[in-house]
C-alpha positions in Angstrom: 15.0 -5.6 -22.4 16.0 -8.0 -19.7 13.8 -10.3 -17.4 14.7 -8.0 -14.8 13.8 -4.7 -16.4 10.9 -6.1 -17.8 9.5 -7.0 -13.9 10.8 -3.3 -13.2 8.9 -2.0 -15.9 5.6 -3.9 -14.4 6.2 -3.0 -10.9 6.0 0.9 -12.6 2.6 0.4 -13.8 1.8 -1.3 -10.7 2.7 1.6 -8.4 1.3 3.8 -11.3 -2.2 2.1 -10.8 -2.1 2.3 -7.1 -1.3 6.2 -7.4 -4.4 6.1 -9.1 -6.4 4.4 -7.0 -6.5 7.4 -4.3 -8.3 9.1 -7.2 -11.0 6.2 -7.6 -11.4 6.1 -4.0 -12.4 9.9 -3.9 -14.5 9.0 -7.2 -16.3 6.1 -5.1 -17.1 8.3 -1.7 -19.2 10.3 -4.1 -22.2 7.7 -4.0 -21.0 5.1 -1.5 -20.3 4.9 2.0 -16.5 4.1 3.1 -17.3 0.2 4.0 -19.6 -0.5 0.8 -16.8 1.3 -1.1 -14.3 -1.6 0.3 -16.6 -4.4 0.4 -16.9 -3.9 -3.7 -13.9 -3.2 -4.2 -12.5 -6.5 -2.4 -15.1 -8.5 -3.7 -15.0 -8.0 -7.5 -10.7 -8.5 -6.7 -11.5 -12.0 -4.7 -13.6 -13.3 -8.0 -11.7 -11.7 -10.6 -8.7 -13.0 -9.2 -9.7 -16.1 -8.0 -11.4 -16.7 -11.8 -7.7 -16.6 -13.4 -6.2 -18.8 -10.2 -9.1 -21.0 -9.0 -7.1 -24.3 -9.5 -4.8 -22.7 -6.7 -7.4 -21.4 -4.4 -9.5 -25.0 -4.3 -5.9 -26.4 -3.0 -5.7 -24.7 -0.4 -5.4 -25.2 3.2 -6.1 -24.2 7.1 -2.9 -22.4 7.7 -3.2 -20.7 4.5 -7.0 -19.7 5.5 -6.2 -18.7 9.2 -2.9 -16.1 7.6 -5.4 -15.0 4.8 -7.7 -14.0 7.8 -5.8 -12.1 9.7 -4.6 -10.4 6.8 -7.3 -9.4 5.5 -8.5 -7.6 8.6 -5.3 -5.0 8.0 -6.0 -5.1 4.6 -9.8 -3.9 5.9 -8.5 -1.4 8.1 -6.3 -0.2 5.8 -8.3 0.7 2.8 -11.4 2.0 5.3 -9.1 4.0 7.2 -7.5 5.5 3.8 -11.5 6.4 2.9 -12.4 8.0 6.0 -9.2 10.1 6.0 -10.0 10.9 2.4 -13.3 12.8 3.7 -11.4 15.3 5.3 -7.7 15.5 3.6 -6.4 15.4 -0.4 -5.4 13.3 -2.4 -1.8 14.1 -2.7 -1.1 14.4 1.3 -2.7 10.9 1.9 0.1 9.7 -0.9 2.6 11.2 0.6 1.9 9.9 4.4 0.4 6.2 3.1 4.5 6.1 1.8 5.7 6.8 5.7 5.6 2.6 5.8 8.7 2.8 3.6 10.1 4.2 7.5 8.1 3.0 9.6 8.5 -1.0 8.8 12.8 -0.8 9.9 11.3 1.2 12.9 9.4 -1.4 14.3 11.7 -3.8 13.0 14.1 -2.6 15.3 11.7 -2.6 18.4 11.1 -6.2 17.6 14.7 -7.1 17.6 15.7 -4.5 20.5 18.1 -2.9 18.3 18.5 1.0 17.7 17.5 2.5 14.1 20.5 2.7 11.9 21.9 6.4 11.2 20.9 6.0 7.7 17.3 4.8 9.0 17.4 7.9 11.8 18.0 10.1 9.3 15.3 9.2 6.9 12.9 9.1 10.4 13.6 13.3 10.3 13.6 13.8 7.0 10.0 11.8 6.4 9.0 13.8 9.6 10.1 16.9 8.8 8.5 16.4 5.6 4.9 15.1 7.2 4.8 18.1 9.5 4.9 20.8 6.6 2.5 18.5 4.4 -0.6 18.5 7.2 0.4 21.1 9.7 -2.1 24.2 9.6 -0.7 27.9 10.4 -1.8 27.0 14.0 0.1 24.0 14.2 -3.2 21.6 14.0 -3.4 18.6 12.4 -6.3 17.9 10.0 -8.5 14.1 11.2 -7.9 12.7 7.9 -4.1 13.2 8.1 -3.8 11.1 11.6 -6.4 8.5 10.0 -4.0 8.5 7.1 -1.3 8.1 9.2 -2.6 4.9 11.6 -3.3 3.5 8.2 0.1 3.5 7.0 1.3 2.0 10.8 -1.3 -0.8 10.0 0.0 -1.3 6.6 3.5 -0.8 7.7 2.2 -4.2 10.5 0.8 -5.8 7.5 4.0 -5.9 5.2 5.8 -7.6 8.4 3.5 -9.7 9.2 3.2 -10.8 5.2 7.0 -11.3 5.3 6.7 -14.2 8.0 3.7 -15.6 6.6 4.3 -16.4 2.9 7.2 -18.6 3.9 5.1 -21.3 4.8 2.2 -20.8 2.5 1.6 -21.2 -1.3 1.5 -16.8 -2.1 -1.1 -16.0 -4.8 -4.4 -18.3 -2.9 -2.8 -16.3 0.0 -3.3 -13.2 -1.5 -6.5 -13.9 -3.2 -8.2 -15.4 0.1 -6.9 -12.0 1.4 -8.9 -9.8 -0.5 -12.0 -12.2 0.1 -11.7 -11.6 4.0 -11.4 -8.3 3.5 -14.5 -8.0 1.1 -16.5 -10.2 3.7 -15.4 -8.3 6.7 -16.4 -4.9 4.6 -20.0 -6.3 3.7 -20.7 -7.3 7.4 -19.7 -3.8 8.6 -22.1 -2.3 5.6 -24.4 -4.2 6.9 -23.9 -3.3 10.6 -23.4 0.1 10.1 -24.5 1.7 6.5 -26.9 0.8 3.8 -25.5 -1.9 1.1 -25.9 -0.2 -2.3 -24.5 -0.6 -5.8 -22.9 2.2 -7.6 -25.7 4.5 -9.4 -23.4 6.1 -11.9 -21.1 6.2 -14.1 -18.3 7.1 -12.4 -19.0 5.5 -9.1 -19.1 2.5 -11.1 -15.7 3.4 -13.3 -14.3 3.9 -9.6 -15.1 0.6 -8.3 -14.8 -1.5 -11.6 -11.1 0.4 -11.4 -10.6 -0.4 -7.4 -11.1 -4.0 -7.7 -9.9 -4.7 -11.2 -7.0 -2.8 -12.1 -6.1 -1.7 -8.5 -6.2 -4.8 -6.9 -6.8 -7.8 -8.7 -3.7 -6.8 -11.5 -1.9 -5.0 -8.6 -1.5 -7.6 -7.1 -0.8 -10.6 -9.3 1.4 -7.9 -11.0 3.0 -7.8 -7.7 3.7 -11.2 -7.2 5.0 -11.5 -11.0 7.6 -9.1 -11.1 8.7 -9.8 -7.3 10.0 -12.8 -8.6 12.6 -11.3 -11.4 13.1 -7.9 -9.3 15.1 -7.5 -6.1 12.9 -5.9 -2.9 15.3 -2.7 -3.3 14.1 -2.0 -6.8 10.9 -2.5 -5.5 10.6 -0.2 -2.7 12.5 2.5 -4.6 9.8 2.1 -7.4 7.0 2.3 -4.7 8.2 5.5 -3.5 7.2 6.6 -6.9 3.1 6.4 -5.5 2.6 9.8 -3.9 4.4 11.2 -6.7 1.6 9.2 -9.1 -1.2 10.0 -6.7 -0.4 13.6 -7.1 -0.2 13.8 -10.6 -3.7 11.7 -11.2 -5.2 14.1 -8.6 -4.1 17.1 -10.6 -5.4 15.6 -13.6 -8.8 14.1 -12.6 -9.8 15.6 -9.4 -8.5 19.7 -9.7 -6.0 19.2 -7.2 -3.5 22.2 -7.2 0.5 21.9 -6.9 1.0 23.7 -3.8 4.3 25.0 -2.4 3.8 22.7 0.9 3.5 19.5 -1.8 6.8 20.1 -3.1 8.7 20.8 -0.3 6.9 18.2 2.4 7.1 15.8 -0.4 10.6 15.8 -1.2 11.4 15.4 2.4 9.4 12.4 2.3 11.0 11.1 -0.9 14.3 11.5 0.1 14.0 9.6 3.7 11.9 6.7 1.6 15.3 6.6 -1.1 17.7 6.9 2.2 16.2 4.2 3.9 16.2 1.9 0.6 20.0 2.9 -0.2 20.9 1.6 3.1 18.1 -1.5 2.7 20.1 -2.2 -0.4 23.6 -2.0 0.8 22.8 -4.2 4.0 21.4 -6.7 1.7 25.0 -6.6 -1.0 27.0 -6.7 2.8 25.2 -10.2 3.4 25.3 -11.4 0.5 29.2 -11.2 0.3 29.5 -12.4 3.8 27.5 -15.9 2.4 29.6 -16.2 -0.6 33.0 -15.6 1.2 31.8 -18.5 4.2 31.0 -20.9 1.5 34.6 -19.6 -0.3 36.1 -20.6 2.9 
């Protein structure tokens, strides 16, 4: 297998891993409160990471700190937001809209540059829409509180993949990332403290959830992550990540009872096919560019 393929194969069992950490998350509000739940799950990532990388993290330096910061606020509101929305929708509709920042990023891409969505990107706007309205709409056209929280979850991840794109240009990525998850973990145990009672898990699977959150989920997900991105092109890895609801639906089914409803299929294929539109056209902009460079430095 080649370099590449083998990075492919690991971004697989990354996206695999974070389709199954909707299922530990469910696991975790068992026992836990939404903030503890984050707050242990950040923090076991920050050392178990940081363990593996600590000659890294003891280089690093202000800028690095002040990006990790503001990072790990999203990352915060992201996971907390995913919890509470959890509460009151399943498992395989939060997969399904969490993937809407496949979309959503060219969207406000294009309000920052003051440029219209592409066709292929307008398309995949309806499609993913289309496909989000038969996922969460009732028979009275209502839409259930953990859907929206769902959805401003995926707008702040969708702000936190831009925002990572600028910022590990100028910084060394994995203390980055690690410092990250530390912010977010302190910034979870002040609001348990603040708002809910700090507790450990108090069985088994509370604990399997949060061992599996911050282990597997997030401290492998993500130096995973940064391993294969550097053998793998970003088309091969959005088109891979598409591939989450689909995991997230399949853990639920086999963990959590979750049934294979009509509305899944067909409000999920919608979404899938705007997420694989919008990557099609990510990955033919990106061949157009290329060939421009080469033929300038031809001429």
């Amino acid at each position: 297998m080649s370099i590449q393929g083998k990075a492919n194969l690991l971004m697989i069992i990354v996206t695999m891993f974070w389709g199954l950490s909707y299922t530990f998350m469910v696991m975790g509000l068992e026992t836990l409160a939404v903030y503890n739940v984050v707050a242990l799950r950040c923090i076991i990532a920050f050392f178990a990471a940081g363990v593996i990388f600590y000659k890294r993290m003891i280089k690093v330096d202000i800028k690095t700190l002040k990006y990790a910061a503001i990072q790990g606020f999203f990352l915060l509101l992201v996971f907390a937001l995913s919890l509470f929305g959890l509460q009151t929708t399943s498992v395989s509709n939060a997969g399904f809209i969490l993937s809407l920042t496949v979309v959503l990023v060219p969207i406000i891409s294009s309000f920052i540059d003051k440029k219209l969505p592409s066709r292929a990107v307008s398309f995949a706007i309806i499609c993913t829409m289309i496909g989000i309205t038969i996922l969460t709409a009732q028979g009275t056209f209502t839409f259930q509180k953990g859907d929206i929280l769902v959805a401003i979850a995926a707008l702040g991840y969708s702000i936190y993949l831009l925002l990572n794109s600028k910022f590990t240009r100028s910084v060394e990525s994995i203390s980055y990332g690690i410092y990250q998850l530390g912010f977010a973990g302190l910034y979870g145990l002040v609001l348990t403290l603040l708002f809910e009672a700090p507790t450990l898990p108090n069985t088994a699977a509370s604990w399997l959830a949060i061992i599996g959150l911050g282990i597997i989920c997030s401290a492998f997900c993500f130096v995973g992550q940064t391993v294969a991105q550097q053998y793998t092109s970003a088309t091969h890895t959005g088109l891979i990540f598409s591939l989450e609801p689909i995991f997230a639906a399949m853990f639920a089914m086999m963990f959590l009872g979750e049934g294979l409803t009509v509305k899944i299929l067909i409000g999920g294929s919608f979404i899938l096919i705007g997420n694989f539109v919008a990557q099609f056209e990510h990955m033919h902009l990106s061949r157009f560019l290329k060939k421009q460079a080469q033929e300038k430095v031809m001429h």
